[in-house]
Each structure stands twice: as structure tokens, then as C-alpha cells.
N, C-alpha and C positions, 0 to 999 in steps of 0.2 A: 575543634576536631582533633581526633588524635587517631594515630597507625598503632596496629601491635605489631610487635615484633616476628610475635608467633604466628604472626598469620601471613607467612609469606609469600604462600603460592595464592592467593589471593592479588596480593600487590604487585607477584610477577604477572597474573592476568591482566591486570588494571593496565600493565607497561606493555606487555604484547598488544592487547587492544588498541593502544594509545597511537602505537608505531604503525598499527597496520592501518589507519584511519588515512594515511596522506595518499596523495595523487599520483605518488610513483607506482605501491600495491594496485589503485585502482583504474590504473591505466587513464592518468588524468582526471578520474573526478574524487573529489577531497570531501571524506567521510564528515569532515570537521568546518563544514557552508559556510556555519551561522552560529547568534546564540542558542536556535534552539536544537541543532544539532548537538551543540555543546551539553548541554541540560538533556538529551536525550541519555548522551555517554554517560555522563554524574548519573542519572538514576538508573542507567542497566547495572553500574558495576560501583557505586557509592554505598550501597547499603551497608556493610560493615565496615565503613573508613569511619564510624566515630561510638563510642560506647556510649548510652543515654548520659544527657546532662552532661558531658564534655563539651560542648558546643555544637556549632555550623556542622552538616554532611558534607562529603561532594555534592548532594544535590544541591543543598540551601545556598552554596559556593556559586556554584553553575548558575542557578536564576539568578542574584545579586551581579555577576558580569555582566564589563562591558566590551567593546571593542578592541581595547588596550586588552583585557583579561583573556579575549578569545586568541588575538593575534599569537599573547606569551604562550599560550596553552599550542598551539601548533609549532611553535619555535620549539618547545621542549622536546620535542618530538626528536629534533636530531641528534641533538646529545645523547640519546636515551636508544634510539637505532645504532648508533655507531659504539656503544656499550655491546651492543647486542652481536652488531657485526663482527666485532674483535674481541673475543671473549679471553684476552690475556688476564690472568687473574689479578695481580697488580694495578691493572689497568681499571677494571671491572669496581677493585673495591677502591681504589682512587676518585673515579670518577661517579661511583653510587654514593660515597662518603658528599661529595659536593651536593650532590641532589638530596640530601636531605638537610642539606644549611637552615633550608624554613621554617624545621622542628628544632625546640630545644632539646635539653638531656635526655634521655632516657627515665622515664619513674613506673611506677606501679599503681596500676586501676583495678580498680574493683572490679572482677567477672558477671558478667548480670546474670549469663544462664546457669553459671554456679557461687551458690554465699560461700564467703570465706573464702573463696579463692581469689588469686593476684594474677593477672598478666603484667608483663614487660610491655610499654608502648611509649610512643613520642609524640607530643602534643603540639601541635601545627601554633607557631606565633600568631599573639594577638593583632588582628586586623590582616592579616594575610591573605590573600583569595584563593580563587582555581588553579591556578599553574602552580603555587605555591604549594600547596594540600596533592598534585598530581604530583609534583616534583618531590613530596618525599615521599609519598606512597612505590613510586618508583623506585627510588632509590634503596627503601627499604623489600621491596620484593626484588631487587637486584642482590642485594646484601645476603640476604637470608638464601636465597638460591646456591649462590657462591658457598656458603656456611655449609648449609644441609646437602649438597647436592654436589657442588663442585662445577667448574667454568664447561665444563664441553658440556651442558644442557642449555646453552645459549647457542641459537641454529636458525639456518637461511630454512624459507620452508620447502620442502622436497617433492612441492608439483614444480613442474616445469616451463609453467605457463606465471607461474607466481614469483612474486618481486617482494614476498612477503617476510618477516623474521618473527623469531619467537623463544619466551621462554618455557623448558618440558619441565615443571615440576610435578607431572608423573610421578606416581610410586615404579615402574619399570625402568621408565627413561627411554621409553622408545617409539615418541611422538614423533613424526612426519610432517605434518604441517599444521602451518600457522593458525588457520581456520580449517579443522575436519570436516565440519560439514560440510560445506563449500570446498573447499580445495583437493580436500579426497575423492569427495564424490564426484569432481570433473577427472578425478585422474583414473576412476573407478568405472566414471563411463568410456572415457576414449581407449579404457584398456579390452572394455564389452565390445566399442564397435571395432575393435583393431583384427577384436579375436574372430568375430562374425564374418566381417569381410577376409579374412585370410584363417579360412579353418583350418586345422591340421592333417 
């Protein structure tokens, strides 16, 4: 498997995803069960974590886990929240540089949906698992965010009821929360019934 480079706000979704999975967001219950919870996350958000013929997906990753693989995979979690919660810059690309230890150099692959063209990517070590493949994927939508974007788009999420954190790599930069759907739209309703019961 291999990450690009260029595809960062990708790999910052993989990481907000990844973060919002635990039992603090969910008020006690943990996104991340079982293996097949696990395998569920690799195939919502692995689809572009490998160019054909580079190897393993996140998904092929996810199914071959085991217990040890699922355990690491929720452990990453914290390093990878507490990036998010302290977004000093130094810090950010300090501790996203360690999360990609799993990949080697940087090289250039062949573009599939375009010939002749090169992306920049980093190719996940031989025999490596899920946490491994999640830890740079992280680390490189950490990296690329800080690059393109800059540290204040790493943010607590702005319902009130949410324990959630997130990366905005928006073209505006002025995402609110973690999960929109969901976390907007309870803050979309309680602002309906606030206004119903107390009209002006």
C-alpha cells in the first residue's frame, strides 16, 4: 500500500474519522467493537490509500487483522487526537513526522487516471498491517494540512453536546463540526425547538 502525498485532505478525513470512532465522542460506546467494525472503517475510507498493483488497501489490511492489529489500531487514536487537540505547529509536524515511520521515502508512482503523469507518495513497509497503513495515512493528512493550510484548521467540534475533534481541509476553512451531518443537524434542531418555544 502506499499514501500520496497530494492527497491530503483525504488522509486528514481518514484521521478525523479515526479520532471520532472512540467512546469519549460516543458517549461510551466505541465505534471501533470488533474486527468487523474495523474492516467496516478500511472500506468506508481505504479506497484511495493504494494505487493498483502497489499492494494490500486498508481494506485487504482490515480483513487479515487480528486482535493485537485491532487493539493498535484504537491506541493510535490518542496520539493522533492529542495532535489534533494542540495544534502547535512544531508540535503537529513533530509528532505527524513519527506517524509516518511505517512508510519509507517518499518516490513517485505512476497516476492511473492520468498516463504520463507522477504523483508524490509513500509506500507502507513490507509486512506491515492496519495501524501501521492508518498511522501514516495520518500522519501524512496531518502533514499536508499544516503545508497547505496551516495549524488553526485543526479544531474541537463546535456542537456543544460533542466531545468530538477534527480536521477542516475545506477550501473556506470554516467547518464547525466534526461530523455535519450529525452534529449540525442536532445543533440545527435544538436551535428550531429553542426558537419555537420562545418566539420573538
Amino acid at each position: 500500500m502506499q499514501a500520496a502525498l497530494d492527497d491530503y485532505a483525504w488522509a486528514a478525513g481518514v484521521a478525523t474519522e479515526l479520532v471520532n470512532t472512540t467512546g469519549e465522542v460516543w458517549r461510551g460506546a466505541d465505534r471501533l467493537p470488533d474486527a468487523a467494525a474495523l474492516v467496516d472503517f478500511a472500506d468506508r475510507h481505504g479506497g484511495r490509500a493504494a494505487h493498483p498493483g502497489t499492494g494490500a488497501s486498508l481494506s485487504a489490511l482490515a480483513r487479515r487483522a487480528g486482535a493485537a492489529d485491532l487493539d493498535a489500531v484504537r491506541a493510535l487514536r490518542g496520539p493522533v487526537r492529542a495532535l489534533i487537540d494542540r495544534p502547535d505547529r512544531d508540535r503537529l509536524i513533530s509528532g505527524a513526522t513519527g506517524l509516518t515511520a511505517p512508510g519509507g521515502g517518499p518516490t513517485l508512482v505512476a497516476d492511473p487516471a492520468h498516463p504520463g503523469r507522477t504523483d508524490w507518495a509513500v509506500r507502507l513497509r513490507e509486512g506491515a498491517g492496519i495501524a501501521e497503513a492508518l498511522s501514516l495515512v495520518c500522519g501524512i493528512g496531518i502533514l499536508g494540512t499544516v503545508r497547505a493550510l496551516g495549524e488553526e484548521r485543526f479544531r474541537p467540534c463546535g456542537a456543544p453536546t460533542c466531545r468530538g475533534a477534527f480536521i477542516d481541509t475545506t477550501r473556506p476553512g470554516r467547518r464547525r463540526y466534526c461530523m455535519p451531518g450529525l452534529c449540525g443537524n442536532r445543533v440545527n434542531v435544538a436551535n428550531h425547538r429553542a426558537r419555537k418555544a420562545h418566539p420573538s
